[in-house]
Residue, then its C-alpha position, 0 to 999 in steps of 0.5 A: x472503433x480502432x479510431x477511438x482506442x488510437x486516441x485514448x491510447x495517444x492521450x494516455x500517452x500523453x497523460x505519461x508525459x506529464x506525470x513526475x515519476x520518483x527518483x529511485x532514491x525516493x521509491x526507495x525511502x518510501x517502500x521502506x517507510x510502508x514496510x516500517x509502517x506494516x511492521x509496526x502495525x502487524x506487531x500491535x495487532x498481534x499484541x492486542x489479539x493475543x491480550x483479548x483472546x486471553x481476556x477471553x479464555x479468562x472469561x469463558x474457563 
């Protein structure tokens, strides 16, 4: 049992030395594109839920 996690462990291990881990400058550019992207988004769904539950209100009384 102990054999058999050293070995996923060391292949895990492994596995981190092939990945390409981003530079600082790139994890930041892309954490601000998604904040961007989040804002953007948050602010169309505010418009269209507050256009539709007007819609709505018109439509109820």
């Amino acid at each position: 049992m102990f054999k058999r996690f050293r070995k996923f462990l060391s292949e895990v291990k492994a596995e981190f030395k092939k990945v390409t881990w981003p530079t600082r400058e790139q994890t930041l550019k892309q954490t601000g594109v998604v904040l961007v992207i989040v804002a953007i988004t948050g602010v169309f769904l505010f418009i269209v839920d507050f256009g539709f539950s007007g819609f709505i209100k018109m439509i109820i009384g």
